[in-house]
N, C-alpha and C positions, 0 to 999 in steps of 0.2 A: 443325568442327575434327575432324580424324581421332582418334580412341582411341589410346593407346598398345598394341601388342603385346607379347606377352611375359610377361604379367603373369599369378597364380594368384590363386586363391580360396581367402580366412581359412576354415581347415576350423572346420564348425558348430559352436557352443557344444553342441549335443545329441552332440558326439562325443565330449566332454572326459570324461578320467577323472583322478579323484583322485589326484596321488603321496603316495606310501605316506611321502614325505622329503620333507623342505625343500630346494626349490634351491639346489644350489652353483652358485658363481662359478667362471670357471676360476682355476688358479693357475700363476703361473710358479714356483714354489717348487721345491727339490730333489726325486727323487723318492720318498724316503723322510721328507719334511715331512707333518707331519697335516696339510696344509690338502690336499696331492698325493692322503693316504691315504683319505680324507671322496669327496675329488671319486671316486675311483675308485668308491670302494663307491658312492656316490648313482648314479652312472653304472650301474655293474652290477644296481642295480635299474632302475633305470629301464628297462632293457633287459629285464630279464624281466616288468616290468609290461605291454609292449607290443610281446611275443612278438616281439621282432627278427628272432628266426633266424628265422622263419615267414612273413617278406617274402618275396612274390614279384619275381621280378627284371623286372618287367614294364613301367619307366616312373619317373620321378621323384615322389617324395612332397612333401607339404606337411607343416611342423608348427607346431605353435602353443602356447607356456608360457606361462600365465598365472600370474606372481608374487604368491600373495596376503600383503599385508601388516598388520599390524595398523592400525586407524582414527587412532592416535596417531603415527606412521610417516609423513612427508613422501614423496608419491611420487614428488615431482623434486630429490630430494636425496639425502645421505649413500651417492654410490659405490657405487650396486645398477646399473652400469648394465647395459642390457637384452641387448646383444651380449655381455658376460662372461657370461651364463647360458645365454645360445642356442651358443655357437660349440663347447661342450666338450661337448655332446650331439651336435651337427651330426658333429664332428672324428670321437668315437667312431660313428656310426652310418654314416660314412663319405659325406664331402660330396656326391659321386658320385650320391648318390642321393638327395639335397634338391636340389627347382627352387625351393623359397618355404619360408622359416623366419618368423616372427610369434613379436612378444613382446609383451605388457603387463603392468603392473605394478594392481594394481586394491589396494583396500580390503577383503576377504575371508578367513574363517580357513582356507580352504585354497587350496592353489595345485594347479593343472590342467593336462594336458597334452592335445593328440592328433594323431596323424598318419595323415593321410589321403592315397589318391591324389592328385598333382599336379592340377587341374585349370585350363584358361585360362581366363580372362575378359575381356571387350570390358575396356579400360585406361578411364582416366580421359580424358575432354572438355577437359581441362588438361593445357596442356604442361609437361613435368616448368619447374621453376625453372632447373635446372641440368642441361646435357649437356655432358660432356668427355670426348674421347677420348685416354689415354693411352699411353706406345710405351714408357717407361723400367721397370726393376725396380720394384713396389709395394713392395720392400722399402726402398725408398731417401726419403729426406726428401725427394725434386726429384720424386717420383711426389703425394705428400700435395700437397709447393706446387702442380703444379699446378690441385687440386684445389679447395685455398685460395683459390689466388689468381682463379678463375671464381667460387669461392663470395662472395669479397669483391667481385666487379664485379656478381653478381647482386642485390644487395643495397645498401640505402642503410645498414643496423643490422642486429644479432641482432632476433630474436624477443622482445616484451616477456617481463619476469619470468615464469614456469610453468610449467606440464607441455606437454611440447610431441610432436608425431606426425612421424616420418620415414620414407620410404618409398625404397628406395634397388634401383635396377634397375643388374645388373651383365651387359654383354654380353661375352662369355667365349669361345674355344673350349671344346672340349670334355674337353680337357685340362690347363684351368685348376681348379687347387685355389681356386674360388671364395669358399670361408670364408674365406679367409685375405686374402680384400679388405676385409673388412666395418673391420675395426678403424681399418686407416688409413685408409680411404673418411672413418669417423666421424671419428676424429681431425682431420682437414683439414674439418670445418664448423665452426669456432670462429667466420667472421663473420656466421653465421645463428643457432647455437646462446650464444655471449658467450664468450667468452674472460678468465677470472680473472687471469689475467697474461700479457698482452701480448707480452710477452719471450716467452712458452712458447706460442707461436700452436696449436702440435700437443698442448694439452690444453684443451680447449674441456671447456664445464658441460653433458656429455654424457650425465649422470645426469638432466637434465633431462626424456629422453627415455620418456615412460613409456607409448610404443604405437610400438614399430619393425620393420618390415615390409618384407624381404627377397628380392627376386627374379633367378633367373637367366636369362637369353637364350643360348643355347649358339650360336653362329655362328663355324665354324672357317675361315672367309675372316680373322678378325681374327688370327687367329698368336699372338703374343705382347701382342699392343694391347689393351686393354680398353675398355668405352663405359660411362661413369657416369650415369645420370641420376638425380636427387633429386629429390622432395618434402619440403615441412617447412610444419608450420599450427599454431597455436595449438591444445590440444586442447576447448579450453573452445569453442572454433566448428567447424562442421561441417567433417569433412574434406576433404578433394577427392578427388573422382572415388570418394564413398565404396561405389559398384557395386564396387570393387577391397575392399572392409574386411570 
């Protein structure tokens, strides 16, 4: 079976350094709400933790936040999810220059960061679960359906109860604002990830997700179209194609 391409490499746990702050979520809030005023300041450290302005403009990076939580803290629950913490770093550091974002939530007193040059790796031996290629606005409900609706034919049910791993490849020109796929990418897997209410298909138990791993393919033959592919496994079983982890 052919490897997928496209695909980057989890920068090394020996890269990780310590944030000096607890991770913020992002906020849609006004822009004078403390939740807007926190996210800023955590941002503008963050940014001088890891010398931003000092990027050379030589290539796409990889980065990777490790959430640490306290041991009494459920990791597939209470609304930590993994893309609210990855996208409002990505957005400020300017998506442009992330090929592969990585989150996990772990059981640890501090939480981690690090970004390293992009680099590829032979893909996964497994073919993603799900491939869909899109033509409409990602802004629009009819982009998520039909996202949903391959995710409901791939599938006989969600994923039992637990922490679960998703790995989501987005093929983009190069002029695609690629963060701004992730959320409703996630939001359209309610029939892999469960779906709390039925009627609200686009709010799936996506906190569930407590190792999510984010890749871009730049191919400007695609225009305005975009290529989805997913993975999703149990975290308690080995991953797939875990040469990509």
């Amino acid at each position: 079976m052919t490897p997928v391409t496209g695909l980057f490499a989890r920068p090394d746990a020996a890269g990780h350094i310590r944030l000096d702050h607890e991770p913020v979520l992002e906020s849609w809030n006004a822009a004078d709400h403390p939740d807007q005023l926190r996210l800023r300041s955590y941002l503008a450290g963050v940014t001088k933790q890891l010398l931003v302005a000092e990027w050379a403009n030589n290539g796409p990076r990889a980065i990777e936040l490790v959430v640490g939580l306290p041991d009494d803290t459920p990791l597939d629950r209470g609304g930590r999810d993994l893309d609210n913490y990855l996208y409002p770093l990505v957005r400020h550091f300017g998506g442009e220059r992330i090929g592969a974002a990585f989150a996990r939530k772990a059981h640890q007193e501090e939480s981690t960061i690090a970004v390293v040059p992009a680099e590829n790796v032979a893909g996964p031996a497994e073919e993603p679960q799900l491939t869909v290629r899109t033509s409409m606005s990602a802004t629009s409900a009819a982009w998520k359906g039909v996202i949903h609706a391959a995710c409901a034919r791939a599938v006989t049910g969600p994923l039992p109860p637990g922490p679960v791993g998703v790995r989501l490849q987005f093929g983009v020109s190069a002029a695609r604002n690629w963060a701004a796929l992730w959320k409703p990418a996630i939001d359209a897997l309610g029939p892999v990830l469960g779906m709390p209410q039925p009627a609200q298909p686009f709010r799936p138990d996506d906190d569930r997700i407590v190792d999510l791993q984010l890749h871009r393919i730049i191919d400007d033959a695609l225009g305005h179209d975009v290529i989805v592919r997913a993975w999703w496994w149990p975290t308690r079983s080995r991953e797939p194609g875990a040469e990509c982890s």
